[in-house]
VEXDREN-895604 format. One record per atom (N, C-alpha, C): x, y, z. Coordinates in pm, whole numbers, plus 50000, padded with zeros to 5 digits. Example, Ala and Ser with C-alpha at 12.3 -4.5 7.8 and 13.67 -1.06 7.14 Angstrom:
<recs>
513194943150780 512304955050780 513204967050780 512854977550708 513674989450714 512905000350787 
</recs>
This chain:
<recs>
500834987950000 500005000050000 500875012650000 501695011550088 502565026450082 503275027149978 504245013349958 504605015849807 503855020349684 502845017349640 501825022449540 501605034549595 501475040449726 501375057649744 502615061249749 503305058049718 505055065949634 504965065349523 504935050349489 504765052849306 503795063249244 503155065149297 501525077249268 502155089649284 503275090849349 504135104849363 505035109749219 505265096549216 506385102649080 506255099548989 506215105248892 506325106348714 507565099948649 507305092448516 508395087948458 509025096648422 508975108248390 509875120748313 510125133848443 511315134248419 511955148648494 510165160448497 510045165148616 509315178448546 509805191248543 509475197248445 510355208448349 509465216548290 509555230348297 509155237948243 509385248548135 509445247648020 510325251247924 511855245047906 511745235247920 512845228547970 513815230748087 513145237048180 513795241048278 513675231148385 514115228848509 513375218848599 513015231648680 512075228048816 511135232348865 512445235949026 512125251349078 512855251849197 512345243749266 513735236449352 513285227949477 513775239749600 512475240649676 512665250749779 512755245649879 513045235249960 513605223850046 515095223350038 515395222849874 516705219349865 517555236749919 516665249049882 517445258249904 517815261050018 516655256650125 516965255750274 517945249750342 517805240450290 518895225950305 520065232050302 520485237250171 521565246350139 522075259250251 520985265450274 520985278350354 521365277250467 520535270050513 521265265850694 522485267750734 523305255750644 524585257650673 525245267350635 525125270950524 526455285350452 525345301550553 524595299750643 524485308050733 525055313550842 525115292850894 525625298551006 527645290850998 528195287650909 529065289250842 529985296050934 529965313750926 530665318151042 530475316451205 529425312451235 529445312451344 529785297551407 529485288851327 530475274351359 531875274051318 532505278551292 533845277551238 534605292151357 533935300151394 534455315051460 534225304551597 532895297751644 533315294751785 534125282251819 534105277851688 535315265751698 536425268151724 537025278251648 537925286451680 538355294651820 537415298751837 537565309851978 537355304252133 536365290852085 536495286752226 536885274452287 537245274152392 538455263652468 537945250652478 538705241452459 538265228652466 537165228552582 537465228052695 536725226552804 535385234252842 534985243352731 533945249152729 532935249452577 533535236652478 532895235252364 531875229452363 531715221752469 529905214052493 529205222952617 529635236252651 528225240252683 527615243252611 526205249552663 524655251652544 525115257752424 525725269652395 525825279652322 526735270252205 528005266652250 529005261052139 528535246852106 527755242152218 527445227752163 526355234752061 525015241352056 524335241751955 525155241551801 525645251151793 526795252751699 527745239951625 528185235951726 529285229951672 528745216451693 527565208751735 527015197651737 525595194251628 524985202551694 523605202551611 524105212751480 524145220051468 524665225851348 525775226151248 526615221051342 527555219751262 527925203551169 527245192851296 527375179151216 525865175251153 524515171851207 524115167651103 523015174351051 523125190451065 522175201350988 523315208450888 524635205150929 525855214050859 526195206650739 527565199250716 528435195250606 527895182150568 526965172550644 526655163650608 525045165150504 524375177050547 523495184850440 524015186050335 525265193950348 525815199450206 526235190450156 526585180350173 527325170550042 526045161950028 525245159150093 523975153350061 523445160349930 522995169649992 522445181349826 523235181749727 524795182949765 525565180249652 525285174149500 525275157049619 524815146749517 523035150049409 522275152849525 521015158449452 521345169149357 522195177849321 522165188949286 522865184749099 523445169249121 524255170248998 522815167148894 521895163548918 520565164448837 520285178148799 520575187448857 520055201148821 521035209648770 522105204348739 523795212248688 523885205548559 524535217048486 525085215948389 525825202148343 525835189348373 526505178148389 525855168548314 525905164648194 525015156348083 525895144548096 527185142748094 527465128448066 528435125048232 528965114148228 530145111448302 531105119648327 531905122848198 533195129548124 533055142048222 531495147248210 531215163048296 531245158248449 530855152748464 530765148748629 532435148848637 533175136148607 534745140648664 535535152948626 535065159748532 535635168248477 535475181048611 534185180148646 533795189448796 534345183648883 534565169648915 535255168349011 537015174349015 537515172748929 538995177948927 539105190948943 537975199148914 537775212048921 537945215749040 537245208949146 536715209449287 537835204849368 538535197149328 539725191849390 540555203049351 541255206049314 541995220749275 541595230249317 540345232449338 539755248349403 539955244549565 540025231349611 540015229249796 541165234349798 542545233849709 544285232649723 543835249649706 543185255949632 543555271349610 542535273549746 541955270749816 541045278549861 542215276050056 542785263050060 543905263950138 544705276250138 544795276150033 546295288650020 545305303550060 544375304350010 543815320750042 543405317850215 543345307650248 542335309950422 543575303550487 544745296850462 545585293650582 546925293550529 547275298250395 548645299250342 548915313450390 548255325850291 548425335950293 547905343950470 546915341350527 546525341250683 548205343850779 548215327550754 549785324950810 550825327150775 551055332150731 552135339050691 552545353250680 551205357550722 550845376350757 551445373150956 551045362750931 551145362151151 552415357651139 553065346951079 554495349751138 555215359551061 555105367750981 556175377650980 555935390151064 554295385851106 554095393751273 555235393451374 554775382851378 555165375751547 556515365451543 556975361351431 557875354751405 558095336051471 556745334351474 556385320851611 556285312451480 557165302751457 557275294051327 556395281051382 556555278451538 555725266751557 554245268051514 553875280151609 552545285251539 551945281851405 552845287851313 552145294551177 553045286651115 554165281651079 555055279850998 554805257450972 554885256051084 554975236951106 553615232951031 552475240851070 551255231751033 550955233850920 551585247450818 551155247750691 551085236050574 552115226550626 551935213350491 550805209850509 549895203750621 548795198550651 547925204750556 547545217450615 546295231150646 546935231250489 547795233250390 547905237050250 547415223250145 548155215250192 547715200950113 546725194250174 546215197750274 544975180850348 543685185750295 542825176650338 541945175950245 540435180350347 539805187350272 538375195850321 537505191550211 536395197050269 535155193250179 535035193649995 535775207350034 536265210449862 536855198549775 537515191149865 538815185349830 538105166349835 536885164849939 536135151649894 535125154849820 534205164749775 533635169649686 534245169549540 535715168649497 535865165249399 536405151249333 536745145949493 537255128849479 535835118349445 535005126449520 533575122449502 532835124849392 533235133749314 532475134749173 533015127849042 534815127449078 535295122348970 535245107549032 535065091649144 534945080249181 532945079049118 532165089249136 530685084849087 531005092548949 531605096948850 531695095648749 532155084948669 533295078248704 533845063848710 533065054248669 532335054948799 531385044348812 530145047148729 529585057348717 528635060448595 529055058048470 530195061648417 530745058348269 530745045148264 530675031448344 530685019948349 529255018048351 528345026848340 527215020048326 526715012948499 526925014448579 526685011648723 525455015748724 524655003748817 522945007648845 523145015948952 521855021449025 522025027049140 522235015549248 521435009049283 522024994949344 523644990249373 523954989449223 525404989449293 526175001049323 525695011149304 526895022149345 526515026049508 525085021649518 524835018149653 525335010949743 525864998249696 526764985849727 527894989549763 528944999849652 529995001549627 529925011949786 529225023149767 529305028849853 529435023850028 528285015350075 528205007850181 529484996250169 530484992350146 531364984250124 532264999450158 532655004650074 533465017850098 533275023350272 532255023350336 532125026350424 532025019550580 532245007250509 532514996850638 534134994450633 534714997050503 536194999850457 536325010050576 536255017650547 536665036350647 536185031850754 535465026050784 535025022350943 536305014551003 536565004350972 537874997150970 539445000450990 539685010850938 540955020350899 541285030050977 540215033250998 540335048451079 541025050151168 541635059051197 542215064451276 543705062851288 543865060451141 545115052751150 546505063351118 548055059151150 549205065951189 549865057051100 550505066050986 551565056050936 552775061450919 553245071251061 554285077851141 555125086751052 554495090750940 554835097950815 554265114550770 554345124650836 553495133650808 552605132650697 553745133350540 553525134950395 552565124450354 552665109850413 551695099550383 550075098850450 550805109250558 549165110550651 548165119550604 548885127050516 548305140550456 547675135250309 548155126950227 547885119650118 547105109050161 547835102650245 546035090350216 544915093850286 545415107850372 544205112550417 543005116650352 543245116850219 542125121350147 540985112250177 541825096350140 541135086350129 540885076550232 541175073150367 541195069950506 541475078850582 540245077650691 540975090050811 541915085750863 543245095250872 544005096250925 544865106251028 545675102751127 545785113451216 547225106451280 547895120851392 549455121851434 548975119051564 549715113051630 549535112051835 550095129451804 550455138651770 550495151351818 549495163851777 548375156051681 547065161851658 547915170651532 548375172051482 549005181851366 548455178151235 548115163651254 547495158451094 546155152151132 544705160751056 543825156251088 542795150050920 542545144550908 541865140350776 540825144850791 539685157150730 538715158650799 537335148950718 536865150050630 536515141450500 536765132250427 537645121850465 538215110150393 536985103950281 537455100550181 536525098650127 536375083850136 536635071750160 535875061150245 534605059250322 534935071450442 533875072150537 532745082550490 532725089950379 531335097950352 531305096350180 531705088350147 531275087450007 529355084150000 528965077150078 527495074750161 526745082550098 526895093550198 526325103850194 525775110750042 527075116249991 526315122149854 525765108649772 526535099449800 525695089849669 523925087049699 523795087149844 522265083549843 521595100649831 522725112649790 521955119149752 521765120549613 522645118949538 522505113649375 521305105149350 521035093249424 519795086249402 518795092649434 518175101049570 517275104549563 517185115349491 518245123049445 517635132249357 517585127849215 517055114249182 516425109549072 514945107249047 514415107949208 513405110449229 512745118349248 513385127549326 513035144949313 512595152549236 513695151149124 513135158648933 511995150248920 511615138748938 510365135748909 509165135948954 509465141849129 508295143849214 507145150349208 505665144349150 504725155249105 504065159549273 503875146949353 502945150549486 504005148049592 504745159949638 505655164049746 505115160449871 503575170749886 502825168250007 502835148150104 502635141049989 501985132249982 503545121050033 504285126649913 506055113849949 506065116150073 506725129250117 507025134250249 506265131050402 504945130250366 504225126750489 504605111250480 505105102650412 505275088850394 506575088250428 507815096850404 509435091650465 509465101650556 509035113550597 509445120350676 509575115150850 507995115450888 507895111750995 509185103851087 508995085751070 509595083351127 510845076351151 511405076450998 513175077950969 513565092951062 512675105551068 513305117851113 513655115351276 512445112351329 512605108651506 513425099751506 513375082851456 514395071251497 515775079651475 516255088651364 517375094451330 517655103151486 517105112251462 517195121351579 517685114051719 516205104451755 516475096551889 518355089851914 518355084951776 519795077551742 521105092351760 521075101151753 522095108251786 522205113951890 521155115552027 521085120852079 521475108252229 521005096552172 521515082652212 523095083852210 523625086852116 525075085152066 526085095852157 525105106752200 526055121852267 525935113852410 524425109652435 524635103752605 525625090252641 525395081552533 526065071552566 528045070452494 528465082952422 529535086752387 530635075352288 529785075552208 529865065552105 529855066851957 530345063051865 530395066551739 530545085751673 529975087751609 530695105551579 530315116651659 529425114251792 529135117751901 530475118152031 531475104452009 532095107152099 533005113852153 533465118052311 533945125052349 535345117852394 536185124852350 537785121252351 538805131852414 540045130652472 541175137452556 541315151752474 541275154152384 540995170952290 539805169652220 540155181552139 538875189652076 539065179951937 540735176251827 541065172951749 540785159251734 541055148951835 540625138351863 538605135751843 538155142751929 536885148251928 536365146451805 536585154951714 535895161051587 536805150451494 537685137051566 537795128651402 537065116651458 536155115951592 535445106851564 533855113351480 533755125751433 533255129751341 533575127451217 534285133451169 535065137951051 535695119951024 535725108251122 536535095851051 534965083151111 533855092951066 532545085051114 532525071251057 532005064051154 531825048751097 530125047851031 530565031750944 529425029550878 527765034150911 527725034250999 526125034351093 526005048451128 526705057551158 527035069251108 526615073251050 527345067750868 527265076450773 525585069950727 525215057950767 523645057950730 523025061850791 522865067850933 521815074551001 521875089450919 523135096850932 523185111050871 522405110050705 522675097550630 522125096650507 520685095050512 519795088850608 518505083250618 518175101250693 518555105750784 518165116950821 518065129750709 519255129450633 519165137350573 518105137650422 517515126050425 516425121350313 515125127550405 514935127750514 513715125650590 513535143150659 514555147450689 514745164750740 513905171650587 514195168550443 514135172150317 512095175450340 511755167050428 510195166950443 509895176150513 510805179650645 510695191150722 510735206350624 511905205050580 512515218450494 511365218650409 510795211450342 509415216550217 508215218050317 507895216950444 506955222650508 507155236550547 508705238850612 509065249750695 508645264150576 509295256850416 509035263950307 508425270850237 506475260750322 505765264350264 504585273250338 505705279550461 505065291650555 506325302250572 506785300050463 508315310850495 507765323750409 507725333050464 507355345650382 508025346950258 507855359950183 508375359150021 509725365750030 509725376650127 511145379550170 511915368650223 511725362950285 512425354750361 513035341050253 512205339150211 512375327450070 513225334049987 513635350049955 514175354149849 515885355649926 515635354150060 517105359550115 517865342250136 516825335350155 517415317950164 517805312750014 517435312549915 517285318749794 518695323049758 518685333249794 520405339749792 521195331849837 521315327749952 522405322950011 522785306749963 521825299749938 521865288449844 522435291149736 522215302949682 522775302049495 524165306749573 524695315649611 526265315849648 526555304649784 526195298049764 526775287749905 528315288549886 528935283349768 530465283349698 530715293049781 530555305049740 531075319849734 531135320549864 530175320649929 530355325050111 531325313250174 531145299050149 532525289850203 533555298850159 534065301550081 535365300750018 535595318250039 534815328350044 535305339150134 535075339050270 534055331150381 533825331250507 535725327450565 536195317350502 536995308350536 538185322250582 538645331150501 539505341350468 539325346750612 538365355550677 538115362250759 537905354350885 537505341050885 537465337850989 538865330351046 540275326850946 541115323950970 542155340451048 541545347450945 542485361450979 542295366651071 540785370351113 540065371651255 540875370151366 540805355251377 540915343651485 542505340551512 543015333751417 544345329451431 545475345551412 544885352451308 545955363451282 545925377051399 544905382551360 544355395451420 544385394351603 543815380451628 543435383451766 544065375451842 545005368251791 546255359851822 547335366851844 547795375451767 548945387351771 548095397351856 547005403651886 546915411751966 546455407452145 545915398352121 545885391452295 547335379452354 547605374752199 548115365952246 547975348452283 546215350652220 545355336952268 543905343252129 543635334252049 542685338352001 540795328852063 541175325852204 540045324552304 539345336652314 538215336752334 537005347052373 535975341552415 535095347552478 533695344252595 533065343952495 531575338652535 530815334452400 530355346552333 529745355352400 529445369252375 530015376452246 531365380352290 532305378852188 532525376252106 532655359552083 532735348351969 531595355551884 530025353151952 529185357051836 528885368151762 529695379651843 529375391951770 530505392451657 531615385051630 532595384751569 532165372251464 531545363051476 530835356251374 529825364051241 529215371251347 528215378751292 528925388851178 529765394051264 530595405151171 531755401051047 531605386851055 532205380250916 531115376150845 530265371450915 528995374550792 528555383950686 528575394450767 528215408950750 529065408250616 530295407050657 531275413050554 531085403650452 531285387550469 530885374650382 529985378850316 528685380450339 527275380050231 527705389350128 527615401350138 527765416650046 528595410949919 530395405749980 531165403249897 530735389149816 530075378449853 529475368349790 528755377649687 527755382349688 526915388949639 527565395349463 528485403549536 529395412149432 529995403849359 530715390449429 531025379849321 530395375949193 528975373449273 528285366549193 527655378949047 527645390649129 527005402749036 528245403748910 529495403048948 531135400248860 530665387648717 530085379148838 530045366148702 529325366348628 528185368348697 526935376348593 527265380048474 527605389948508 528115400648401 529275398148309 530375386548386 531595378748287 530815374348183 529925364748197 529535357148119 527875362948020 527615372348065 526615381547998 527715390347863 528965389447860 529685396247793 530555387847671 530635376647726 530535369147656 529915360647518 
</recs>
């Protein structure tokens, strides 16, 4: 019965309007959330002390927002999003992925090459600024599994792969990274390289893998599949009241299980670095709760959507179409902020929460405008064209 009220949801053909497909305003939310609060998870990560990162204020942030409303959203949509991009064959899919892999290595150099290197010819503190640059220049960030991930499901698409098996491939990949993790192969240069692809890490916290692509390849691929269903979704109302419900609570119940009982990407470890790679080096069950949640939240976001005023829809709206743009300038200001500016002038770039957020806020401020102007630049590049 429920199956036949799904099938009754979707159409054999994409729907399109002038050949266009139809905005998904779920997906823009989805999007928005995170490249919102963007500065303010990354500024109090930054600013505040291990021993005060799980009270209320930084845990909202850096727990609930930052892991599974934050980066595990965004590469989810990712995968949904290559249905709605410019991307017709395989060839285009890896071709974006290499793109994306090259822009994580440039987007290193503008937020922790050039940063660091303004502070030590400050301060002249080479341990500081000078030791961790191989990591922080070559390791690998979202940018950087975002394009390992487009050119491995291009691969596998040019082979003609069902969804089934790249489903397979994926869940095999991720009991792989479950397995591996955490592993030392007493080599900086090798920890930094296979870190792309197993989490890996130093007993002196200097090398952290944050995205291996093993442990979240998951993720975008079950968003690639469902957004095969999406372009075809005629009755939204109708899917959603059918997956939302109670994949969203069992999900929920399951992480909140995971913070009390301190277990899987919930758990709590001797630092902050340790901490955030039983995140960042999540095991299998993990990466399927964040994947099943993040299918089932998609029901929330098209309700929340469909009482969001017209202003309010046009400013979420915005921030979805530059998501790129605000990562990749937020990153600049909140490294210079934090590590440069208020490191050389206190001496400690710690601050009370108070603080932290008015200084989040004020990289926003500055973030949105210049996103904006980017995007008004490209516009116009390619209008000239």
């Amino acid at each position: 019965m429920i199956k036949e009220r799904l099938k009754n949801c979707i159409t054999s053909e994409p729907l399109t309007t002038d050949g266009k497909f139809h905005r998904q305003e779920e997906l823009d939310l989805a999007r928005a959330i995170p490249v919102f609060f963007l500065p303010f998870v990354h500024t109090v990560i930054e600013c505040t002390p291990v021993d005060r990162i799980y009270e209320p204020i930084p845990f909202f942030f850096n727990i609930i927002i930052g892991q599974p409303l934050g980066a595990p959203m965004f590469i989810f949509v990712m995968g949904i999003c290559i249905h709605y991009a410019n991307l017709h064959t395989s060839i285009d899919i890896m071709k974006r992925g290499l793109k994306l892999f090259i822009a994580g290595f440039l987007l290193n150099i503008l937020r922790f090459f050039i940063p660091y290197m303004i502070g030590f010819l400050i301060t002249g503190e080479a341990d500081r600024y000078l030791t961790p640059l191989p990591y922080r220049v070559f390791g690998n960030d979202i940018l950087q599994f975002a394009g390992l991930f487009f050119i491995l499901l291009g691969f596998l698409l040019y082979h003609n792969l069902s969804d089934r098996m790249i489903l397979l491939i994926a869940m095999i990949m991720s009991l792989f990274g479950s397995l591996v993790r955490h592993v030392d192969f007493n080599n900086s240069a090798l920890n930094i390289i296979m870190g792309h692809i197993i989490g890996t890490e130093e007993a002196s916290d200097m090398v952290m893998s944050d995205f291996p692509l093993m442990n979240w390849f998951l993720v975008p691929a079950v968003g690639y599949i469902f957004g095969k269903y999406l372009i075809r979704l005629k009755d939204k109302k109708t899917f959603y009241s059918i997956i939302t419900p109670i994949p969203f609570v069992v999900c929920t119940a399951f992480f909140i299980v995971e913070y009390k009982l301190e277990f899987g990407q919930m758990a709590v470890r001797d630092t902050l670095v340790q901490s955030e790679n039983c995140y960042y080096h999540l095991l299998w069950y993990d990466a399927v709760a964040l994947s099943v949640f993040a299918v089932s939240i998609m029901g929330v976001y098209y309700a929340i959507m469909k009482v969001t005023p017209a202003f309010l829809k046009r400013f979420i709206v915005s921030l979805s179409r530059n998501i790129t743009r605000v990562y990749v300038i937020h990153w600049f200001f909140v490294v210079l902020f934090t590590n440069v500016i208020l490191y050389v002038r206190n001496k400690t770039q710690e601050l009370p929460i108070g603080p932290t957020l008015l200084l989040s806020a004020l990289i926003f401020l500055i973030t949105y405008p210049l996103a904006l102007l980017w995007e008004r630049m490209s516009i116009k590049k390619k209008g000239n064209k």
